[in-house]
NUFITI-189642 format. One record per residue (C-alpha): residue in one letter; chain; x negated, y, z negated. Coordinates in steps of 0.001 Angstrom, whole numbers. Each point is the difference from the previous one (the first is absolute). Layout:
<rs>
<r res="a" chain="A" u="X" v="Y" w="Z"/>
...
</rs>
This chain:
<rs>
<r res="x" chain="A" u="-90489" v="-77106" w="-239558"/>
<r res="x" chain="A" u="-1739" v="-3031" w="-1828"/>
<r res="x" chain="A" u="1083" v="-3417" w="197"/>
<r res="x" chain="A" u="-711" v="-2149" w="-2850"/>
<r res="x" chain="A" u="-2063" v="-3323" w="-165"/>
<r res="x" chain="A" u="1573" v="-2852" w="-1076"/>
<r res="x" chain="A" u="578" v="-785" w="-3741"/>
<r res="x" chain="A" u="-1421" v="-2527" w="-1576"/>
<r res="x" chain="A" u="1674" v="-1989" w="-3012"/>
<r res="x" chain="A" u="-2006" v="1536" w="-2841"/>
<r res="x" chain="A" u="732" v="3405" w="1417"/>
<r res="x" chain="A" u="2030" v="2584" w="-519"/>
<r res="x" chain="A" u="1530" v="2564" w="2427"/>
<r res="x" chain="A" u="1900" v="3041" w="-1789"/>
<r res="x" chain="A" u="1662" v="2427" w="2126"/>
<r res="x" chain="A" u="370" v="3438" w="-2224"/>
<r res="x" chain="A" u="1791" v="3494" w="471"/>
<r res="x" chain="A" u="-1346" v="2936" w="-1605"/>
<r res="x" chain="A" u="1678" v="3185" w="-105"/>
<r res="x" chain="A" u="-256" v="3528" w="-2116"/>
<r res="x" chain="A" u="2957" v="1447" w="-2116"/>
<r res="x" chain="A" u="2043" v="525" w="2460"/>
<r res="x" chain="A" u="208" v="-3169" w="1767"/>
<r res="x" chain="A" u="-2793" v="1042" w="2855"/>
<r res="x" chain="A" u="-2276" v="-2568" w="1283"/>
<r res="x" chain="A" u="-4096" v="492" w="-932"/>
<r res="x" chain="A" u="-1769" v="-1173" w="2921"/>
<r res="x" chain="A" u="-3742" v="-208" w="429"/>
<r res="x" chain="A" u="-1113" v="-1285" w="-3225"/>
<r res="x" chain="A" u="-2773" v="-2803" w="-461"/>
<r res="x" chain="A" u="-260" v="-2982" w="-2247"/>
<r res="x" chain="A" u="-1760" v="1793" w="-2975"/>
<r res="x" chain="A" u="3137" v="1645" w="-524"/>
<r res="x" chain="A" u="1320" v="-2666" w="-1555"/>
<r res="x" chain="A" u="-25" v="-2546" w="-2886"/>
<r res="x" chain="A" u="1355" v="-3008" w="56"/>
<r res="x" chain="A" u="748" v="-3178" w="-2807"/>
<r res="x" chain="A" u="1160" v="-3220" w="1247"/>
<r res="x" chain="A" u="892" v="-1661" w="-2948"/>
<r res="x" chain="A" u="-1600" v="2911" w="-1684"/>
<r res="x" chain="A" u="-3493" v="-998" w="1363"/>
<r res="x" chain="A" u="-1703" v="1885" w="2577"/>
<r res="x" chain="A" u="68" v="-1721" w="3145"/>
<r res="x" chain="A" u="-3044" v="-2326" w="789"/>
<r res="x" chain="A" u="-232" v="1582" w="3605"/>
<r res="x" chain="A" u="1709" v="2309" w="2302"/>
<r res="x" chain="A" u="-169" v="-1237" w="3149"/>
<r res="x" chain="A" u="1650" v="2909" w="2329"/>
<r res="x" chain="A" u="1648" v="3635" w="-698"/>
<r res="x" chain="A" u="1554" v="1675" w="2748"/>
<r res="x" chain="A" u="3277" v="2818" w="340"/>
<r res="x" chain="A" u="2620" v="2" w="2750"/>
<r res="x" chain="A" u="-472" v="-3776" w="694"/>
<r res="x" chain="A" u="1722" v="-1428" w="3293"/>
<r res="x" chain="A" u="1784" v="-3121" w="-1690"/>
<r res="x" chain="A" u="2744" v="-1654" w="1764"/>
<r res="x" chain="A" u="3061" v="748" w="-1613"/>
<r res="x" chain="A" u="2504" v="-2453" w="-1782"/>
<r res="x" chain="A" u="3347" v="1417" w="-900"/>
<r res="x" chain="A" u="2910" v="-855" w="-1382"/>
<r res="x" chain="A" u="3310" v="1867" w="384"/>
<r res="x" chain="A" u="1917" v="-733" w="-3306"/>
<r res="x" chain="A" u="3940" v="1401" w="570"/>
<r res="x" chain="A" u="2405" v="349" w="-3024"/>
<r res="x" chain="A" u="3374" v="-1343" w="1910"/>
<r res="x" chain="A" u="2286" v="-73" w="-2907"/>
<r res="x" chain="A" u="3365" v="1770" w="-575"/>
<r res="x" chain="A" u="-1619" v="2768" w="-2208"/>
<r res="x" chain="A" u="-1651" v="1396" w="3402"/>
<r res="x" chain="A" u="2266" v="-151" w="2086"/>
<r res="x" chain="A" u="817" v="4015" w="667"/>
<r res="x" chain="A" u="-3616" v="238" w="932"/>
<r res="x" chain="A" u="-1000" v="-2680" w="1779"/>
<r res="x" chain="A" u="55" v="998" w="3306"/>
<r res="x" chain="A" u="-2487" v="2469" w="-484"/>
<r res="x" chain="A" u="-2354" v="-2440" w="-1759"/>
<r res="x" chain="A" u="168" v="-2082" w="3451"/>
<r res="x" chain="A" u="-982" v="2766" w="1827"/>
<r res="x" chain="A" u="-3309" v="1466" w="-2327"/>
<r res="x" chain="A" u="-578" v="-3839" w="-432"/>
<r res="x" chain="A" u="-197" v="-39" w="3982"/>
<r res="x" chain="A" u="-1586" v="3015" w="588"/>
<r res="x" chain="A" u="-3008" v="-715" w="-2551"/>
<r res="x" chain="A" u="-938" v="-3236" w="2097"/>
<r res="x" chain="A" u="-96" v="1774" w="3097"/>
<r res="x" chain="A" u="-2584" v="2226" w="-1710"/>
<r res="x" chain="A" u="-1797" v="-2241" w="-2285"/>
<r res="x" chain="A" u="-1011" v="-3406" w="2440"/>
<r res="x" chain="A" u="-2398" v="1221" w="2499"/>
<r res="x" chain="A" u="-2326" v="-2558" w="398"/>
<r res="x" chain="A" u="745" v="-3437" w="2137"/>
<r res="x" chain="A" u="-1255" v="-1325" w="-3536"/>
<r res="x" chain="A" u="2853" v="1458" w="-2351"/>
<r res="x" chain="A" u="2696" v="-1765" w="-1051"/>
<r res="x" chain="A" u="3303" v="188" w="-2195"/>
<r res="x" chain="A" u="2950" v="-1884" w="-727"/>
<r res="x" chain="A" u="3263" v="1291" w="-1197"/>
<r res="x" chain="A" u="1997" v="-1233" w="-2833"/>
<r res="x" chain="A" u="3868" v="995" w="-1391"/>
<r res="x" chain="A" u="1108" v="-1096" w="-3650"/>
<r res="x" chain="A" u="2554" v="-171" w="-1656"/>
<r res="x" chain="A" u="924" v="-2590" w="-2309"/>
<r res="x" chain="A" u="-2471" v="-2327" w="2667"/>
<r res="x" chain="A" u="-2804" v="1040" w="1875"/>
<r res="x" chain="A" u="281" v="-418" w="3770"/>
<r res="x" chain="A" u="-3350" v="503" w="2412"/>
<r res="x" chain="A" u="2411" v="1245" w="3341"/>
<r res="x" chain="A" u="-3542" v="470" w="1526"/>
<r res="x" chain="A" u="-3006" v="-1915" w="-331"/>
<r res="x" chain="A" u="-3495" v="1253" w="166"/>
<r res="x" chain="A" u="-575" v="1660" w="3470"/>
<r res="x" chain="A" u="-1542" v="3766" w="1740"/>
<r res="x" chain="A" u="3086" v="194" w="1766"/>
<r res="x" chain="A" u="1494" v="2677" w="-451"/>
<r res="x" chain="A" u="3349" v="-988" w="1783"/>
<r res="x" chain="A" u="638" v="-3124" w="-2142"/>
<r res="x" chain="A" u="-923" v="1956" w="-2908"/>
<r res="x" chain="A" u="2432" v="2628" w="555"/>
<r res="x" chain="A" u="2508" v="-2400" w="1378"/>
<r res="x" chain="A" u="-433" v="-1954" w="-3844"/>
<r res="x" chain="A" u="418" v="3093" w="-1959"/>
<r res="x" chain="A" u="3437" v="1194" w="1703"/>
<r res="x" chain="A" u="1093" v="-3786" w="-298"/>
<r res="x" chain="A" u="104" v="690" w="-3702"/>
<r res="x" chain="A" u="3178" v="910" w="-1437"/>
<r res="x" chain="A" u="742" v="564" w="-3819"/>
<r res="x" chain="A" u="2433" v="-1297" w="-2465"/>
<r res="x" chain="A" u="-543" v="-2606" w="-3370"/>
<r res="x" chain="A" u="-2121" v="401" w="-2831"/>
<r res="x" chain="A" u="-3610" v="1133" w="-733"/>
<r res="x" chain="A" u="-2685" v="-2442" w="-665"/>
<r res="x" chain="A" u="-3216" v="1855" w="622"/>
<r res="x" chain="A" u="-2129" v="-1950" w="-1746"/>
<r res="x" chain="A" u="658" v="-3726" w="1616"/>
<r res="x" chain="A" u="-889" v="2092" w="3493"/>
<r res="x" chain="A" u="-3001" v="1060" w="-787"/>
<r res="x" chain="A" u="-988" v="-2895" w="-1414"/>
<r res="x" chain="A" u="972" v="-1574" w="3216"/>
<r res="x" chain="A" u="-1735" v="1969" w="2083"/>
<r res="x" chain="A" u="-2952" v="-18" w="-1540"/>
<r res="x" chain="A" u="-63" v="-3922" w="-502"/>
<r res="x" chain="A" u="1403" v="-889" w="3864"/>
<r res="x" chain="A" u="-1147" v="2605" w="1471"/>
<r res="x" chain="A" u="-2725" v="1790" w="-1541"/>
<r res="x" chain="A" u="-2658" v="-2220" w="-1608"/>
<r res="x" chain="A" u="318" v="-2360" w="3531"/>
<r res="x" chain="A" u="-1348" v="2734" w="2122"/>
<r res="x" chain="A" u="-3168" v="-294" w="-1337"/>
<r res="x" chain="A" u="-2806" v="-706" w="2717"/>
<r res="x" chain="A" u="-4043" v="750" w="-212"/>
<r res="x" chain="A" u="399" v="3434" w="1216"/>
<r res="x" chain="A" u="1045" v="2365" w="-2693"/>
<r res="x" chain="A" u="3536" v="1643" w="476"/>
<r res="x" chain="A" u="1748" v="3108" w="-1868"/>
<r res="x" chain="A" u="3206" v="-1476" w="-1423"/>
<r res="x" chain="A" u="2454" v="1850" w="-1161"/>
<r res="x" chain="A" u="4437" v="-309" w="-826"/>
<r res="x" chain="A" u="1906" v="2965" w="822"/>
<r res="x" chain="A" u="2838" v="61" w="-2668"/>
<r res="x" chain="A" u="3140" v="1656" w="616"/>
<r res="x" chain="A" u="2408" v="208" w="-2540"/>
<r res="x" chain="A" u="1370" v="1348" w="-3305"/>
<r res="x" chain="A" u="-1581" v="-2929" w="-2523"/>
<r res="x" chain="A" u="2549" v="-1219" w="-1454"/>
<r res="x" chain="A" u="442" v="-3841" w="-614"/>
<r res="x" chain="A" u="2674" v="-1768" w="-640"/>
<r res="x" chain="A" u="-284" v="-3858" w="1519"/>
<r res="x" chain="A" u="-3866" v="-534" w="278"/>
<r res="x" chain="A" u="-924" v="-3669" w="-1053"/>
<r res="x" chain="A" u="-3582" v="1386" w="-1078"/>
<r res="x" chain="A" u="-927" v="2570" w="-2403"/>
<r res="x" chain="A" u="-2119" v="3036" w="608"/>
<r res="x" chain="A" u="-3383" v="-779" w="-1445"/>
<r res="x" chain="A" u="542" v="-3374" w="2180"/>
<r res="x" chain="A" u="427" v="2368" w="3462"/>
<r res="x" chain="A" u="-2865" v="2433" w="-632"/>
<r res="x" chain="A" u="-2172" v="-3359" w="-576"/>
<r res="x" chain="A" u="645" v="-1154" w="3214"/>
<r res="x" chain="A" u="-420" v="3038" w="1483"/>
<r res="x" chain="A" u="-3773" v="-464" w="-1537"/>
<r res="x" chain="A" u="-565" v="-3404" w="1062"/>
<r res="x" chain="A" u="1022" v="1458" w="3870"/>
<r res="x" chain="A" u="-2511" v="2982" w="-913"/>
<r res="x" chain="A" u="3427" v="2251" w="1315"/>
<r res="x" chain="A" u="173" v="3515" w="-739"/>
<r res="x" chain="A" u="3944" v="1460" w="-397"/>
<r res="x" chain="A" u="772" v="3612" w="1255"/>
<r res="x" chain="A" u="3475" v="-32" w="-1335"/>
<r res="x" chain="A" u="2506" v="3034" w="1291"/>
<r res="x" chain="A" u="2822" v="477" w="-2552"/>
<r res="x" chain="A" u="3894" v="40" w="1215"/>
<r res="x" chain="A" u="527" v="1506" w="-3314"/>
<r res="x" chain="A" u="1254" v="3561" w="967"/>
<r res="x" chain="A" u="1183" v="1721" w="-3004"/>
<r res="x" chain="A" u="-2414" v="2275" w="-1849"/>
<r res="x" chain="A" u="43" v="-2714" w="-2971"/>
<r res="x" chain="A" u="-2826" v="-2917" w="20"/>
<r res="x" chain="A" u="1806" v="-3199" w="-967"/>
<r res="x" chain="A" u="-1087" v="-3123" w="-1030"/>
<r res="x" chain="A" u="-544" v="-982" w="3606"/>
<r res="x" chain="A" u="-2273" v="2485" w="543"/>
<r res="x" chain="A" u="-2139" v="-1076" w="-2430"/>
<r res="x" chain="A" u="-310" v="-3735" w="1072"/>
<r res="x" chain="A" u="-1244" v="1888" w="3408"/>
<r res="x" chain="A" u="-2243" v="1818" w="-1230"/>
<r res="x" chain="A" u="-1070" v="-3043" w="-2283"/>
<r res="x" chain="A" u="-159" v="-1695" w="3473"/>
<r res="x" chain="A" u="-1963" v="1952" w="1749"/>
<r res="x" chain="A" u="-2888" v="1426" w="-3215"/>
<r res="x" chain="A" u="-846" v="-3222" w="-633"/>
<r res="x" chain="A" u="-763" v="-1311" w="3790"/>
<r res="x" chain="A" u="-1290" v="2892" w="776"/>
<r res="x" chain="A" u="2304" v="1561" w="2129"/>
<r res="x" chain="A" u="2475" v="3139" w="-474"/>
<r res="x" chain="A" u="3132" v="1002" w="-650"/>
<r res="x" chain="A" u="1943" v="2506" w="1623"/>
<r res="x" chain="A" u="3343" v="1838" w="-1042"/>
<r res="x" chain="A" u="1780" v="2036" w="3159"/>
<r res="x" chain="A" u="2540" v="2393" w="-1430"/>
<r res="x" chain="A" u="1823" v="-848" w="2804"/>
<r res="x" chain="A" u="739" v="-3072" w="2483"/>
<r res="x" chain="A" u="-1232" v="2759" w="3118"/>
<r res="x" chain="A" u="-3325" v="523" w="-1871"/>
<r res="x" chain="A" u="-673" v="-3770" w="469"/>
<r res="x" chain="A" u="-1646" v="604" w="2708"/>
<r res="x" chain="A" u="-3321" v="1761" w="-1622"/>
<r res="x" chain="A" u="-204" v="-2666" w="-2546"/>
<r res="x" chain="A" u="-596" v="-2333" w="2983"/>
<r res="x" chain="A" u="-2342" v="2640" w="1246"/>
<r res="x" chain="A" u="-2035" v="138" w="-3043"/>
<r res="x" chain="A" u="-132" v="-4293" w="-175"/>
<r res="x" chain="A" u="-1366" v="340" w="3553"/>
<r res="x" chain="A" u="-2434" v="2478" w="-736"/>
<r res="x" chain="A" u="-1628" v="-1526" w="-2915"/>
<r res="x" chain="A" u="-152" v="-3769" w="1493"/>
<r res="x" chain="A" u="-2389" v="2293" w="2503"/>
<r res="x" chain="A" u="-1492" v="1948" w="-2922"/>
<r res="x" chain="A" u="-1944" v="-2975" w="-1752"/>
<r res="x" chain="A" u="-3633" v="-1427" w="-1764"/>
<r res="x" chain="A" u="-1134" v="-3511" w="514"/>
<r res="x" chain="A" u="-1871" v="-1599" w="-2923"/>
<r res="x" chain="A" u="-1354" v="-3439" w="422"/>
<r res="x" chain="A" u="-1968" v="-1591" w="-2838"/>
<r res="x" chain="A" u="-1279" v="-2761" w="-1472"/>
<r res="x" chain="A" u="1531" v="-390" w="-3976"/>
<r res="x" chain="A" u="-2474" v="-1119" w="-2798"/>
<r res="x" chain="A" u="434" v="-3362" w="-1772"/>
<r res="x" chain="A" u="2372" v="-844" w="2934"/>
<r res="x" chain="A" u="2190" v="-3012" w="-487"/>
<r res="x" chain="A" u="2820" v="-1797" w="2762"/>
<r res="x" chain="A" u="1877" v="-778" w="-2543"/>
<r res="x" chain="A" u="3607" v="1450" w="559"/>
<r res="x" chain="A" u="-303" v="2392" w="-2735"/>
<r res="x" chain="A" u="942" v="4080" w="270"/>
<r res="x" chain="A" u="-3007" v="2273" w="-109"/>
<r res="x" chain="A" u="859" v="3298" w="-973"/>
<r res="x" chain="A" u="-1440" v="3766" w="2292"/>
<r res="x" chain="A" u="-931" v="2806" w="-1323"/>
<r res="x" chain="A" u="-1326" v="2815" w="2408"/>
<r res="x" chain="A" u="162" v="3360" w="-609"/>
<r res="x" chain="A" u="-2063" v="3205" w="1606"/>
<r res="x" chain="A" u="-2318" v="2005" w="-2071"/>
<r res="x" chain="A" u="1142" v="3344" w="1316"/>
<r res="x" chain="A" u="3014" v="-234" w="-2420"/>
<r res="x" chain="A" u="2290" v="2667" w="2335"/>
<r res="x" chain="A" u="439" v="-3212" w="2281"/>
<r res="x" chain="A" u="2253" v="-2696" w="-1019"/>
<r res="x" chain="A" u="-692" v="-3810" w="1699"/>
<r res="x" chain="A" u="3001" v="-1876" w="665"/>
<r res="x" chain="A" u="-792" v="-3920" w="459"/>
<r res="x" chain="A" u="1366" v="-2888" w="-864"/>
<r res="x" chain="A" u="-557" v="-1334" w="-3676"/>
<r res="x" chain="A" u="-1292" v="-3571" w="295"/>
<r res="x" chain="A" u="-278" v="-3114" w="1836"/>
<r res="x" chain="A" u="146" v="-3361" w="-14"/>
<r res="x" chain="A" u="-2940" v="-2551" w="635"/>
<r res="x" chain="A" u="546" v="-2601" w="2806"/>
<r res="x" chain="A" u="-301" v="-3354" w="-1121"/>
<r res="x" chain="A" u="-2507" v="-2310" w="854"/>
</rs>
């Protein structure tokens, strides 16, 4: 495994998925396999390309605890629980676990423990309204963008829940923005077990195309389980770009990504943009 250098301010690192048709990871493929436009210029320099990077992991459990959920909920604890057994390996990982419902509430903080973490997700309990939105928001804001340190770090929100809002103080377009500015991919699960896709299901899978991330639709609550499976797999299934953009400016403003693989079978799933630190 390779561990990344440190990132410097007028860099960017771009962690990137790419699978074929059906959904199976492409390993073993080399830089000039792929384009890339940041703000649809070619980048000035690449600085480092390598495939099943070692990055510490930062993870954020995101549970749906209102009344809508309720019938299921204990088996959300337990894939919830089971998946961070699996997933933090490393004395490096990390994850914190959140519960919503019509407030977000961190029961526990960032930690590799996998007691506490365990001990925070059966704390949960559900009843109240839905607002999705104001969590993630939260957790990308408090939690999220602080964790930031010179080392790069894989950051990612597990969302569990069936999408619907109903109480959120903040708006869609104003969630997936943070999500940007925390450079957070979502790998939202749906809760959503009828055949139907509802409107909730589409503000996941909104969620999760345009961070970069995936959405995934059990048909039932047991087949949880291998949506967790497949989350773990492809956090250990992933490129590492870093490059330097042209005409770079620290000026706050969002620079839009566009990579794509010239073998056209593959498809490259990666977040969609950035914002510039400030000077």
């Amino acid at each position: 495994m390779y561990h990344l250098p440190p990132v410097h301010v007028n860099e960017v690192s771009l962690i990137f998925t790419v699978t074929d048709k059906h959904g199976r990871y492409i390993p073993n493929l080399s830089q000039s396999d792929f384009a890339l436009l940041d703000d649809q210029r070619a980048p000035a320099k690449v600085n480092s390309f390598h495939q099943q990077i070692n990055l510490p992991l930062r993870v954020g459990i995101l549970i749906d605890t209102s009344s809508s959920i309720r019938s299921r909920f204990q088996f959300e604890q337990q894939s919830a629980t089971d998946f961070l057994l699996q997933v933090l390996r490393s004395k490096n990982d990390r994850a914190f676990v959140m519960g919503f419902d019509e407030t977000p509430t961190v029961v526990t903080d960032w930690t590799n423990d996998q007691d506490a973490l365990e001990a925070g997700v059966e704390k949960l309990s559900p009843g109240g309204g839905t607002a999705l939105f104001d969590a993630l928001y939260t957790a990308c804001q408090d939690k999220l963008l602080t964790s930031r340190g010179p080392e790069p770090e894989r950051k990612a929100i597990i969302l569990i829940s069936d999408g619907n809002d109903d109480v959120s103080h903040v708006y869609l377009p104003e969630a997936i923005k943070e999500c940007e500015r925390a450079e957070t991919i979502i790998y939202a699960i749906s809760t959503n077990w009828t055949p139907s896709r509802g409107e909730g299901d589409k503000v996941l899978t909104q969620l999760a195309e345009e961070t970069g991330g995936e959405v995934f639709f059990p048909p039932s609550v047991e087949d949880m389980a291998t949506s967790f499976k497949d989350i773990e797999e492809e956090l250990r299934s992933q490129y590492a770009l870093v490059y330097t953009p042209a005409d770079f400016k620290a000026d706050g403003s969002f620079r839009t990504i566009y990579l794509y693989c010239y073998d056209r079978r593959y498809h490259v799933r990666a977040r969609r943009g950035y914002f510039a630190p400030r000077q």
